[in-house]
Backbone as a printed PyTorch tensor [residue, N CA C, xyz], in Angstrom:
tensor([[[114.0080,  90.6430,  86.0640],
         [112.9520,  91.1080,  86.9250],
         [113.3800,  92.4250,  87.5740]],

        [[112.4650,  93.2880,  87.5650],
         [112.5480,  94.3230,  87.9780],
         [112.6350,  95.0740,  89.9420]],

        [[113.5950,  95.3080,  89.8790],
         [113.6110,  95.4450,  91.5980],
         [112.5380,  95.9580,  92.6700]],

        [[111.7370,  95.5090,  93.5140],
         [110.7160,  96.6940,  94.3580],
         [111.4250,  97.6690,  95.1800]],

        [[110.6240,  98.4500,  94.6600],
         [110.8690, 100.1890,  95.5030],
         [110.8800,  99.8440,  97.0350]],

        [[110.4580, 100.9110,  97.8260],
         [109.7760, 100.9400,  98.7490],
         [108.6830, 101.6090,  98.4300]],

        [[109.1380, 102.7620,  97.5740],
         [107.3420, 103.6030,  97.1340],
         [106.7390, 102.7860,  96.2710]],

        [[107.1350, 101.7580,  95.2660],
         [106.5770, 101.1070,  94.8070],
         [105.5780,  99.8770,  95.5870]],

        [[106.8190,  99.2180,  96.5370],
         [105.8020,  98.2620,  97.3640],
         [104.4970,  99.4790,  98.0200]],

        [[105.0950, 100.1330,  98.4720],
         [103.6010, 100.7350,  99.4080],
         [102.1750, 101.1460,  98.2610]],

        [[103.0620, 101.9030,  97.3680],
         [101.6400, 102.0180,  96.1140],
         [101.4200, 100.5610,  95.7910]],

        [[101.9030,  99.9770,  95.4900],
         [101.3080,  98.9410,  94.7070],
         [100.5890,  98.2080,  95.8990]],

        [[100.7840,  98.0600,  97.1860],
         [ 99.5180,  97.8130,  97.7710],
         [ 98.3630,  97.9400,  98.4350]],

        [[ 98.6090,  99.5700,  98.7410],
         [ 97.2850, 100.5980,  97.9750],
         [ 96.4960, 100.5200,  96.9570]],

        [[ 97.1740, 100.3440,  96.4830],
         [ 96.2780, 100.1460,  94.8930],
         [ 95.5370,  98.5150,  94.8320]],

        [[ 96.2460,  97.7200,  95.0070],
         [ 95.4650,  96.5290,  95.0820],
         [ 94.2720,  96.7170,  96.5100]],

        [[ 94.5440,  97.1190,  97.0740],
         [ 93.3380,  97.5560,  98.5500],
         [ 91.8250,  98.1460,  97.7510]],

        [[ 92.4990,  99.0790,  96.7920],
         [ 91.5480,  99.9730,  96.2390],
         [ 90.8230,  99.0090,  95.4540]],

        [[ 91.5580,  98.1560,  94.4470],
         [ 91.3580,  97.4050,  93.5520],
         [ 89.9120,  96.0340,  94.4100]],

        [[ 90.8970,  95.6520,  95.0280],
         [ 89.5770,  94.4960,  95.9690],
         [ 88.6170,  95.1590,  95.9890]],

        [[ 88.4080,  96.1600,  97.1160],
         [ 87.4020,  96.8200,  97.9580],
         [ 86.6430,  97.1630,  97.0760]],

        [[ 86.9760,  97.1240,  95.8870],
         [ 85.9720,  97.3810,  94.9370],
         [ 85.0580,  96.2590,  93.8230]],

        [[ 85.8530,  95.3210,  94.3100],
         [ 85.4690,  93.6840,  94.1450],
         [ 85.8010,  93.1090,  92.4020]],

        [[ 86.8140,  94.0500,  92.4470],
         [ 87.3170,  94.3070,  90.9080],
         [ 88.5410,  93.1900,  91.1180]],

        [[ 88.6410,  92.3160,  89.8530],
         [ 90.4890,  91.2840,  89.7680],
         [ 91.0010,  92.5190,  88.7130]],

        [[ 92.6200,  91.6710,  88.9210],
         [ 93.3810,  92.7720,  88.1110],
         [ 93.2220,  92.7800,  86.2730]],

        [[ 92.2240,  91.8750,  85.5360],
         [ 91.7080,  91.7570,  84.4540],
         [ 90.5440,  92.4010,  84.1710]],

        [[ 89.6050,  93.0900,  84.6870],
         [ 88.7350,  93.5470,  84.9930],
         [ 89.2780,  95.2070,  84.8170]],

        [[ 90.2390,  95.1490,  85.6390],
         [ 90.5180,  96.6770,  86.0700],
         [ 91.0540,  96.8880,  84.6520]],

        [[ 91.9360,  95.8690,  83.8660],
         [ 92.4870,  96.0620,  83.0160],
         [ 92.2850,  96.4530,  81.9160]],

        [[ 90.8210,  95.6490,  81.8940],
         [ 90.1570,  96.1880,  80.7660],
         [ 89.0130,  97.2170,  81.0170]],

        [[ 89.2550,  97.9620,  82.2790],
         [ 88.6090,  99.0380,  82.4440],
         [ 89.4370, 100.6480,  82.0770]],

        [[ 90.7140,  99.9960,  82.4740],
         [ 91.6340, 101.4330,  82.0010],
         [ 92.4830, 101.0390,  80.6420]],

        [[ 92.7240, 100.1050,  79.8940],
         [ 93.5450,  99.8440,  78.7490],
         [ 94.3820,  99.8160,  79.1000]],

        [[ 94.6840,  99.3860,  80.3390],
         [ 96.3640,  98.8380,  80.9680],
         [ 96.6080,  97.7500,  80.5070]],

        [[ 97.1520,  96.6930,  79.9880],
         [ 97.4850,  95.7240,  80.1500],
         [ 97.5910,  95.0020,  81.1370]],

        [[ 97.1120,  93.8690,  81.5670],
         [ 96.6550,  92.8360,  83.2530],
         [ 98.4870,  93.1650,  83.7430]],

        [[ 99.2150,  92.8810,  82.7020],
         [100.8470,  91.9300,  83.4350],
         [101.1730,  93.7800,  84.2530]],

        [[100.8670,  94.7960,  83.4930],
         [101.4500,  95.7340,  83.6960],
         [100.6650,  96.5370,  85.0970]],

        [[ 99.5300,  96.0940,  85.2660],
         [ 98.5260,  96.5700,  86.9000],
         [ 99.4330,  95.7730,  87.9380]],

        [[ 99.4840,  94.5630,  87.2730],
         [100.9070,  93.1080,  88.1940],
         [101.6750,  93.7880,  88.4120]],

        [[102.7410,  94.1480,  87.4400],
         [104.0100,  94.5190,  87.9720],
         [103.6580,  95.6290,  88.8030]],

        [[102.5820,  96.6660,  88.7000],
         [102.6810,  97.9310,  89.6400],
         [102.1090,  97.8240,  90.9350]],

        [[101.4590,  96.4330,  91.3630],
         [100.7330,  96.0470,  92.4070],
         [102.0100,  95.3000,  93.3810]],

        [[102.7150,  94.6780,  92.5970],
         [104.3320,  94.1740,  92.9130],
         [105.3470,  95.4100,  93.4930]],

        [[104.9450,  96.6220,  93.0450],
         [105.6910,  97.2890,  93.6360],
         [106.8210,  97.2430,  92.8720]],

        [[107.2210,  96.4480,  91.5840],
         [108.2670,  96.2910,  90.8510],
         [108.1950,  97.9790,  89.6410]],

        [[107.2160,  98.0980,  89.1250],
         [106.5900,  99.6660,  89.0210],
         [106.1380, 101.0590,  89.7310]],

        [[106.6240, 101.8260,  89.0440],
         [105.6480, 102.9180,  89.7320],
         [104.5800, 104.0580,  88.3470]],

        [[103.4090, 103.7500,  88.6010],
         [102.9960, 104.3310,  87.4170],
         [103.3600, 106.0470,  86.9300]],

        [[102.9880, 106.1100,  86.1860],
         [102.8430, 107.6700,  85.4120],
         [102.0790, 108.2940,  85.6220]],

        [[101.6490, 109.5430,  85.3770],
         [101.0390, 110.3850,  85.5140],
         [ 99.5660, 110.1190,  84.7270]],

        [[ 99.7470, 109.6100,  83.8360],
         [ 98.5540, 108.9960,  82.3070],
         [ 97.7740, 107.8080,  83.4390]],

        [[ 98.6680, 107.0720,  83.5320],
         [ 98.2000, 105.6870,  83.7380],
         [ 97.2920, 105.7410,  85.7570]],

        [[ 98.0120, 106.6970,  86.2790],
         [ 97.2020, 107.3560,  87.4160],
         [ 96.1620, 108.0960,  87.1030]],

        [[ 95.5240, 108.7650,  85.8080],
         [ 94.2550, 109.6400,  85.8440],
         [ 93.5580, 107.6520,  85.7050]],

        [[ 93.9440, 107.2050,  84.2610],
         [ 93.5890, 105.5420,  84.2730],
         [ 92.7670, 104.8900,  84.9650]],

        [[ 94.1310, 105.2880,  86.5080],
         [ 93.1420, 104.5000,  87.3220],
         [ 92.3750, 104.8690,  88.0360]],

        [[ 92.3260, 105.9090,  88.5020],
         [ 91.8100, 106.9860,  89.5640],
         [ 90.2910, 106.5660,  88.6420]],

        [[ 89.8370, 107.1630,  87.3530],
         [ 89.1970, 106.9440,  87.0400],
         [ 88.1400, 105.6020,  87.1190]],

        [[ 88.8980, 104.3550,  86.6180],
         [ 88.2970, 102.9480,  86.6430],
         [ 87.5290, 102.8400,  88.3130]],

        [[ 88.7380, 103.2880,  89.3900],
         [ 88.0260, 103.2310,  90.0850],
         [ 87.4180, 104.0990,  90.8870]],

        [[ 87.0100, 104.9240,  90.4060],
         [ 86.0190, 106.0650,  90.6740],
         [ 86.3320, 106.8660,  91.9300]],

        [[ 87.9180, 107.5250,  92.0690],
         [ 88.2460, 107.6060,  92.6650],
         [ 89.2260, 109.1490,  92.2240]],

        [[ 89.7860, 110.1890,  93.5660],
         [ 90.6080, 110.9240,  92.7900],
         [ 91.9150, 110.3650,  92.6980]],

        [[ 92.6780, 111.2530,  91.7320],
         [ 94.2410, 111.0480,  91.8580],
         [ 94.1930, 110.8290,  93.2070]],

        [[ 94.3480, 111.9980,  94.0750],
         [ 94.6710, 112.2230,  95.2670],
         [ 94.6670, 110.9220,  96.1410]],

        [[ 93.3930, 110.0750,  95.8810],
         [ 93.3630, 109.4070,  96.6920],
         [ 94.2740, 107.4010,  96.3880]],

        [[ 94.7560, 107.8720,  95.5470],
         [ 95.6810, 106.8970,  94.6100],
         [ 97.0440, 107.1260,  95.6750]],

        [[ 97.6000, 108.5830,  95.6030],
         [ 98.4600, 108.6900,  96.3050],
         [ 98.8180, 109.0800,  96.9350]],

        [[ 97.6880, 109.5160,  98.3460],
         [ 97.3070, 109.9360,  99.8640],
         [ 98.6460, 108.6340, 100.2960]],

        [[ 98.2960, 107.6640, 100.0280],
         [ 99.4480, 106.3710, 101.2970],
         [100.6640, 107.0730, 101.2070]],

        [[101.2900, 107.9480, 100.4530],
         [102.8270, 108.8480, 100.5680],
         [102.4160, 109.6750, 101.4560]],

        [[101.1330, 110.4660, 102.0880],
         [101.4370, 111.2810, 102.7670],
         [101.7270, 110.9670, 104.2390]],

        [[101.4030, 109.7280, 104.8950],
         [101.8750, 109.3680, 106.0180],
         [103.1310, 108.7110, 106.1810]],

        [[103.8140, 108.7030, 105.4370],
         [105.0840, 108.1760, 105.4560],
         [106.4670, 109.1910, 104.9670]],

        [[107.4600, 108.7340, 105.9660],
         [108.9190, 109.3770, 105.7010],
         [109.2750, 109.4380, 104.4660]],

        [[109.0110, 110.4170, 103.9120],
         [109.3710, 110.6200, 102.3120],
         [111.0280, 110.6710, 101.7390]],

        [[112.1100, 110.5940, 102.9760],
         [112.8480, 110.4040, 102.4950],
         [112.9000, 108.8900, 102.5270]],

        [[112.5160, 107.9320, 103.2570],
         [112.7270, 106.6240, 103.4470],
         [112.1350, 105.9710, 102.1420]],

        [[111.8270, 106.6140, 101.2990],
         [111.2450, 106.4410, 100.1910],
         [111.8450, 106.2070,  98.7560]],

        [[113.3030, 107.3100,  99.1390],
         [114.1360, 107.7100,  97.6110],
         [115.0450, 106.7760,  97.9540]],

        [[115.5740, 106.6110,  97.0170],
         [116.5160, 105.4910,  96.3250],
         [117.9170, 106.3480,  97.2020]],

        [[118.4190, 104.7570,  98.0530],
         [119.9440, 105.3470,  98.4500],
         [120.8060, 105.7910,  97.6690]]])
């Protein structure tokens, strides 16, 4: 099993926020961007952090910009972020 970030926990539950509020499950979304369900999991876990591909993905599915995928980094200590 793969370790959680801290940028990972915080995206990945951003992204599930986005994901609800939109009354979307993570199978749904899945087969809205060609993610695979386990792989939206692991990045909602925070055990991932997506790519650049898989962020237009989602931004898209949910009708949304990049930007606003990964606005939750801009209020936070960006060094408290990188790997000790």
């Amino acid at each position: 099993m793969t370790a959680v970030t801290p940028a990972g926990a915080l995206f990945g539950e951003h992204l599930r926020e986005l994901r609800t509020k939109r009354g979307l499950t993570q199978v749904e979304l899945a087969e809205m961007t060609g993610i695979p369900q386990n792989h939206i999991s692991t990045i909602e876990r925070g055990a991932k952090l997506p790519t650049l591909g898989t962020l237009i993905r989602l931004a898209a599915a949910l009708g949304c910009k990049v930007s606003t995928l990964v606005r939750v980094f801009d209020k936070e200590d960006l060094e408290s972020l990188l790997p000790k």
